[in-house]
PARO-525546 format. One record per residue (C-alpha): x, y, z; residue in one letter; residue number from 1. Coordinates in Angstrom, 3 decimals. Each point is the difference from the previous one (the first is absolute). Example, Ala and Ser with C-alpha at 12.3 -4.5 7.8 and 13.67 -1.06 7.14 Angstrom:
! residues 2
         x         y         z  resn  resi
    12.300    -4.500     7.800     A     1
     1.370     3.440    -0.660     S     2
***
This chain:
! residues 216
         x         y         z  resn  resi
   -15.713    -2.539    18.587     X     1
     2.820     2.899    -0.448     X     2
     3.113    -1.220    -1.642     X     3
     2.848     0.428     3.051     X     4
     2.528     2.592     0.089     X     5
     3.429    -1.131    -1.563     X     6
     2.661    -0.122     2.918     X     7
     3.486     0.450    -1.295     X     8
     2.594    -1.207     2.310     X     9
     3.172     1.477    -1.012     X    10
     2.468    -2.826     1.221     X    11
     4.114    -0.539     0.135     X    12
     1.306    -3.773    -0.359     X    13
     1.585    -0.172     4.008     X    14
     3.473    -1.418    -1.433     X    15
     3.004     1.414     2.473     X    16
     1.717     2.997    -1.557     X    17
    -3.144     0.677    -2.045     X    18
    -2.336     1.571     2.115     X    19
     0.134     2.185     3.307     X    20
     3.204     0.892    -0.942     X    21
    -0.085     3.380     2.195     X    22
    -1.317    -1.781     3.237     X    23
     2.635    -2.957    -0.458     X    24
     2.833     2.790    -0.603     X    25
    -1.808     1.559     3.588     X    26
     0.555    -3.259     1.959     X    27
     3.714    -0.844    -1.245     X    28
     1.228     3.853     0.764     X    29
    -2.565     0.681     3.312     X    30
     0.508    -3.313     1.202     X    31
     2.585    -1.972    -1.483     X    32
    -2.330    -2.778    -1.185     X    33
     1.661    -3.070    -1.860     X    34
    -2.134    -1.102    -3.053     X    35
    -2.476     3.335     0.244     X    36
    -0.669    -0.910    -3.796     X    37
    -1.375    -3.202     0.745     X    38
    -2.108     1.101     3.111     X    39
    -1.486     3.460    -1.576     X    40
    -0.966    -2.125    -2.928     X    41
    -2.070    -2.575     2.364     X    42
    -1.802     3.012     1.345     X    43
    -0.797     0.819    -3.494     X    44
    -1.211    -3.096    -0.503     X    45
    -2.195     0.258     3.124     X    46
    -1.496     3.046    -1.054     X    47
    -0.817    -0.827    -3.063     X    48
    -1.669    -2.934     0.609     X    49
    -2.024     2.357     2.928     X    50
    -1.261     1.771    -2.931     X    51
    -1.286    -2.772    -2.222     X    52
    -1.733    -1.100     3.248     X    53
    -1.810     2.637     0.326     X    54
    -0.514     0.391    -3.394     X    55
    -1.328    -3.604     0.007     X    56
    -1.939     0.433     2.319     X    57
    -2.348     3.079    -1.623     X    58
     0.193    -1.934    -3.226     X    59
    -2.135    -2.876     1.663     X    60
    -2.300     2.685     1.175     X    61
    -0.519     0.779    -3.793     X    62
     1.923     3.473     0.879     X    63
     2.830    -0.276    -2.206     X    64
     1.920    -1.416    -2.887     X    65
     3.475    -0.514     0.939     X    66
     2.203     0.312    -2.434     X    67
     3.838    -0.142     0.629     X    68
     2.816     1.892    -1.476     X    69
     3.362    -1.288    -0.053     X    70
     3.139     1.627    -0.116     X    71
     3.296    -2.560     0.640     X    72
    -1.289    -2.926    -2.172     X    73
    -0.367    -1.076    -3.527     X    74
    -3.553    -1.012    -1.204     X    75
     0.043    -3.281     0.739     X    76
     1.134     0.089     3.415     X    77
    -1.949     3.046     0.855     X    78
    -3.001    -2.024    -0.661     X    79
     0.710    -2.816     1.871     X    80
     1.287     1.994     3.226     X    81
    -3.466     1.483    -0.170     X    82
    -1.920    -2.789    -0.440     X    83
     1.630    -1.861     2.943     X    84
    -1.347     3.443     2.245     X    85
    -4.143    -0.855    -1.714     X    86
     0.453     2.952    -2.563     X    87
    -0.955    -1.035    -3.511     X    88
     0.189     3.076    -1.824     X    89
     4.326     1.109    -0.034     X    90
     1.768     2.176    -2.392     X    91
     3.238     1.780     0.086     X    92
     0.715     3.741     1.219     X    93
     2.518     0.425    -2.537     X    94
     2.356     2.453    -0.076     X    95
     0.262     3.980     0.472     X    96
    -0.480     1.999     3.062     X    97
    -3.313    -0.706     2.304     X    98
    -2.072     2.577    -2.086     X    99
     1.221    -2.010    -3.047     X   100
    -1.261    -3.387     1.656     X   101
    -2.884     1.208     1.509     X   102
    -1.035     1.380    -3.591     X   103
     0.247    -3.267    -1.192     X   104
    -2.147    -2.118     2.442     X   105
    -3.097     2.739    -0.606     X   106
    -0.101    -0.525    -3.657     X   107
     0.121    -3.645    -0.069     X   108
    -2.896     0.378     2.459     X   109
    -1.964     2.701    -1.748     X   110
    -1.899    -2.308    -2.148     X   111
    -2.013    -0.952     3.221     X   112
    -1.922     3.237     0.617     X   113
     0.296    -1.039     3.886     X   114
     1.806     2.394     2.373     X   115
     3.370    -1.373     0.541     X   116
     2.398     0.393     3.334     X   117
     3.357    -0.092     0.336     X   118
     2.397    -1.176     2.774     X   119
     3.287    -0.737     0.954     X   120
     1.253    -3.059     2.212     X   121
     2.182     2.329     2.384     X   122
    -3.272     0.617     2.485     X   123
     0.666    -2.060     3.468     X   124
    -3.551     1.735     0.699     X   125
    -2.279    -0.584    -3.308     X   126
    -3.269    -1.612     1.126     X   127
    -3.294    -0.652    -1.542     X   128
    -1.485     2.771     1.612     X   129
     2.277     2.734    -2.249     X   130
    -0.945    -1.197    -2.860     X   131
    -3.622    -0.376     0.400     X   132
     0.422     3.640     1.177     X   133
     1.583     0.860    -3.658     X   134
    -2.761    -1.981    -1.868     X   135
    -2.741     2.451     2.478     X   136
     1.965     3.128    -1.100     X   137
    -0.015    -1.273    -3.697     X   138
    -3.722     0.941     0.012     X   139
     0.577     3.556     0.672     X   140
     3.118     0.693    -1.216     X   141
     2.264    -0.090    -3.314     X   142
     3.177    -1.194     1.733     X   143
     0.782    -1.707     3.283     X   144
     3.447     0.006     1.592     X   145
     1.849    -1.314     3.103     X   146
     2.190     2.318     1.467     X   147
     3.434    -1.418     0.758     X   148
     2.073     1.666     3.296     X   149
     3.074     0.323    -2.540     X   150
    -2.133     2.077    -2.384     X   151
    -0.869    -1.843    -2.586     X   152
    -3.425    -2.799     0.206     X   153
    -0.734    -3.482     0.434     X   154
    -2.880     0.180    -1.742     X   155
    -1.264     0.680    -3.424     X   156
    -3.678    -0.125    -0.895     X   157
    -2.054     1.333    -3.021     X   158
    -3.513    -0.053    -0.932     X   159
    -1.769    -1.883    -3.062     X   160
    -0.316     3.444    -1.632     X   161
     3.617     1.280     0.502     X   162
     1.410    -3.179    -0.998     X   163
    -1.388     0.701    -3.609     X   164
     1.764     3.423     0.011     X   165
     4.050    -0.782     0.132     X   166
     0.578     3.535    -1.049     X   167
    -1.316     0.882     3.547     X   168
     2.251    -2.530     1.868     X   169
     2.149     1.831     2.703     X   170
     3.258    -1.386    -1.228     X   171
     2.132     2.056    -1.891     X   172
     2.612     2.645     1.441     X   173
    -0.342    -2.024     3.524     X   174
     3.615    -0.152     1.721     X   175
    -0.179    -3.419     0.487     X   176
     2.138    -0.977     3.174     X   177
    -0.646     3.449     1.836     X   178
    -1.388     1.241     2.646     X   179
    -2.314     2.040    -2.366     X   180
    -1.484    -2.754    -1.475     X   181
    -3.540     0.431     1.285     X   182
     0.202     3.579     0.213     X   183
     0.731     0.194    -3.550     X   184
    -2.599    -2.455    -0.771     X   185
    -2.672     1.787     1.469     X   186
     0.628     3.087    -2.018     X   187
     0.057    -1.996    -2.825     X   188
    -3.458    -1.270     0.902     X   189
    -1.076     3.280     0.540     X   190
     0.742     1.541    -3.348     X   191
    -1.732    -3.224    -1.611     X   192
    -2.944     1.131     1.807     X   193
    -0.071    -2.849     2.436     X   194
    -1.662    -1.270     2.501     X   195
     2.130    -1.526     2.763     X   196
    -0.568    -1.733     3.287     X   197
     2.861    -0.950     2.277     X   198
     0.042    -3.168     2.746     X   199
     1.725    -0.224     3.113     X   200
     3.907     1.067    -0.176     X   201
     1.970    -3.822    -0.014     X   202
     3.563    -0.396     0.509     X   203
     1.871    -2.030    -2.827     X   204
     2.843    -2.311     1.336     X   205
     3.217     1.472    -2.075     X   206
     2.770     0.522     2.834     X   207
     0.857    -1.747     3.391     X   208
    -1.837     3.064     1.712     X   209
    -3.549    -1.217    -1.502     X   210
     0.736    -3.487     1.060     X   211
     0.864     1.428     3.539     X   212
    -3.441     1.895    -0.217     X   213
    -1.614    -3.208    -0.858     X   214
     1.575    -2.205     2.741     X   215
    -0.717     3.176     2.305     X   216
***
């Protein structure tokens, strides 16, 4: 049987004032919102348990491996948080900017000579049927990625092969942040002579406009 894919899922601990900091700044100045802390982080926290779902749920299909990294908690309590949402394998993001952190998480996984994905827990829209998409592209391609409306991507995905090549990693000189995040990342891509297939566009949940979007 082929080993699974390892699925990284890049995670914030959903403590008020900690995460979704722009979309709880949104709904006290749009709409005057008492505790907007406290409410953006329970949206957090329903995302990102959304995305271990789903996760979950390809990793009893013998998919995936989901792995979870952490950024908000120590070691101890990272682990336990992630256990209590069926993950076994957690580690820490640590620090640095996302190129930094995403850096990290490929090279602890590189030992594995699977192909490895990527994702963050922003996506009111990640499904199963994305991902499998990603794991289909994987066969043809160097490099998957998820385009993100804001620019940047909600998805990550390299092959067995790349993974063994971090010198050909898209990840340095990217303007993290940006609008020009994917655009830069392609070029990037393209003078590492890669391959690269792109999913469906997804729209991350950052501001009160994207949860508008989302309620419609």
């Amino acid at each position: 049987m082929t080993t699974p894919a390892a699925l990284v899922l890049m995670a914030r601990w959903p403590a008020p004032g900690r995460c979704k900091r722009r979309l709880a700044a949104d709904m006290q100045s749009q709409l005057s919102i008492n505790h907007s802390s406290e409410r953006s982080a329970r949206l957090q926290a329903q995302l990102t348990h959304h995305t271990i779902a789903v996760a979950c749920t390809l990793h009893r299909e013998g998919w995936v491996t989901p792995v979870l990294a952490v950024s908000g908690l120590g070691p101890s309590r990272a682990r336990h948080w992630g256990r209590q949402q069926g993950i076994e394998e957690i580690g820490l993001q640590g620090d640095g900017n996302l190129g930094t952190r995403l850096k990290r998480q490929l090279l602890r996984l590189r030992h594995r000579r699977t192909p490895v994905l990527v994702v963050g827990s922003d996506l009111p829209e990640f499904n199963r049927r994305d991902l499998l998409m990603a794991l289909e592209s994987l066969h043809s391609h160097d490099l998957v990625l998820g385009p993100a409306a804001d620019g940047g991507y909600w998805l990550m995905a390299l092959s067995a092969a790349l993974m063994q090549t971090p010198e050909r990693w898209p990840l340095v000189g990217i303007p993290w942040g940006s609008s020009e995040v994917l655009d830069t990342t392609l070029e990037s891509a393209e003078c590492n002579n890669l391959t690269v297939g792109l999913l469906p566009q997804r729209q991350d949940l950052d501001h009160l406009r994207d949860l508008k979007r989302w309620q419609g």
